[in-house]
GUKE-975214 format. One record per residue (C-alpha): residue in three letters; x, y, z. Coordinates in steps of 0.05 Angstrom, whole numbers, plus 5000, padded with zeros to 4 digits. Layout:
# residues N
ALAXYZ/...
# end
This chain:
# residues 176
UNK207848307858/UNK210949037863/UNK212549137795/UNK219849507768/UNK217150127787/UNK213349917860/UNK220849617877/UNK224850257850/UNK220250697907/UNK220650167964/UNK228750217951/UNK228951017940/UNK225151068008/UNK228950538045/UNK235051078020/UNK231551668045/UNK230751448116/UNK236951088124/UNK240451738105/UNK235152218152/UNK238151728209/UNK244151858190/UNK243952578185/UNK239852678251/UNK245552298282/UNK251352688258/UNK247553298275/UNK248353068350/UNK254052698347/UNK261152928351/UNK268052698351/UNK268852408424/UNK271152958478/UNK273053678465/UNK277553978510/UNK280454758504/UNK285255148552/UNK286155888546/UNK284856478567/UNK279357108583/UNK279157808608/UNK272257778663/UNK268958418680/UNK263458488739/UNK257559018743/UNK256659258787/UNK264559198815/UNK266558668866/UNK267058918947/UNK267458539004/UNK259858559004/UNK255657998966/UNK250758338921/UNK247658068851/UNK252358208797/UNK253358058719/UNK258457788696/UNK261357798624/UNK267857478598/UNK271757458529/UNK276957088507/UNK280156538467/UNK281855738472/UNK286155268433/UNK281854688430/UNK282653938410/UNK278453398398/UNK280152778347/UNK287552638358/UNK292853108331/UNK287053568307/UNK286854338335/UNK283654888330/UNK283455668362/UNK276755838383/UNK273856458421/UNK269456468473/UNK263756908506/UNK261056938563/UNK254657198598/UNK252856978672/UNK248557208735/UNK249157108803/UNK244557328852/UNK250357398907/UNK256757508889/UNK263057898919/UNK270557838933/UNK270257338981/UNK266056838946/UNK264456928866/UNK257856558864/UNK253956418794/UNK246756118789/UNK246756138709/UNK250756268659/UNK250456168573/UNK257556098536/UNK258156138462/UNK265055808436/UNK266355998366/UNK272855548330/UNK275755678276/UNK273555178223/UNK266055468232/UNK263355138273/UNK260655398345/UNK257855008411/UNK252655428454/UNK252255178530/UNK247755308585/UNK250855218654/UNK246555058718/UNK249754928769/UNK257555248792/UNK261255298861/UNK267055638875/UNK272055568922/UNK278556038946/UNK285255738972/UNK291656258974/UNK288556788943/UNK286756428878/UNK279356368861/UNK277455688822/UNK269955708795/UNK266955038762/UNK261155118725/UNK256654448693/UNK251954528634/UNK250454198570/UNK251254288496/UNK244554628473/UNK246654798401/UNK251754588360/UNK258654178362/UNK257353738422/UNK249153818422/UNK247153398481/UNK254153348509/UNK255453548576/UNK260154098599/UNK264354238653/UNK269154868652/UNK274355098704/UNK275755878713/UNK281556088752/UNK283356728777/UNK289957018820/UNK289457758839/UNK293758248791/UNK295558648845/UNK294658848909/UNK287158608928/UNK285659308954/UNK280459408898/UNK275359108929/UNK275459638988/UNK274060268932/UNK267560428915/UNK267260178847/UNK270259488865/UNK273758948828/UNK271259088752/UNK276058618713/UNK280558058725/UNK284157608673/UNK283656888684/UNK285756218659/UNK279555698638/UNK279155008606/UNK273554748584/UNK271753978574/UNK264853788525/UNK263153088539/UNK259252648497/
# end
């Protein structure tokens, strides 16, 4: 009915879109979870005061992550959030956009919505959730932990320029 050649197109086009599924699925797909612990140096502009005031906040550092069993990798991270009220007391943050880059090549670009933070004995411990908009992860969802003790003495925050830069610890988790 289809002739040799009729068959040999049905069968290369059957191939074509079994493999486009394939591809569009490993494009989205990943490994299972990713999770990555390190560390970054945050700085606030305008500086941090007792007063809550909308502020920008950009932080860089560097994770060891791992995902498939006995498989890691160093990454860095950046960065770039606002909030519209933010201060010593309470480090707020509407919105935020973090670019992870590892080391194989690969990056993951999330978009955070919604974070709350919360102070106990001096240390500050934001958590931020977001999803995977690009890259390893795409379509995962994210949830990373920033922690932050004070340096030294917390007297910065009375000086006119304010808190500028703290160091803190952060783990990040990408969920599928």
């Amino acid at each position: 009915m289809f002739g040799k050649r009729g068959i040999g197109v049905a069968l290369s086009s059957l191939a074509l879109l079994g493999a486009s599924v394939v591809t569009a699925q490993g494009a989205r797909a990943h490994e299972g979870p990713i999770g990555c612990t390190g560390q970054e140096n945050t700085s606030y502009t305008p500086g941090l005061s007792l007063t809550q005031r909308p502020t920008a906040v950009v932080a860089n550092g560097a994770y060891t992550c791992t995902g498939a069993p006995g498989r890691t990798v160093a990454a860095t991270t950046r960065i770039e959030a606002t909030s519209p009220s933010t201060g010593c007391v309470h480090l707020g943050v509407l919105r935020a956009e973090e670019t992870v880059r590892y080391g194989d090549g690969r990056t993951s670009v999330i978009s955070y919505t919604t974070g709350r933070s919360t102070r106990a004995l001096g240390l500050n411990t934001v958590r931020l959730e977001g999803v995977v908009v690009k890259g390893l992860g795409r379509g995962g969802r994210a949830e990373r932990v920033i922690q932050t003790a004070p340096a030294g003495l917390p007297t910065e925050c009375l000086t006119p320029g304010g808190l500028r830069e703290v160091t803190a610890f952060v783990q990040l988790r990408i969920l599928p």
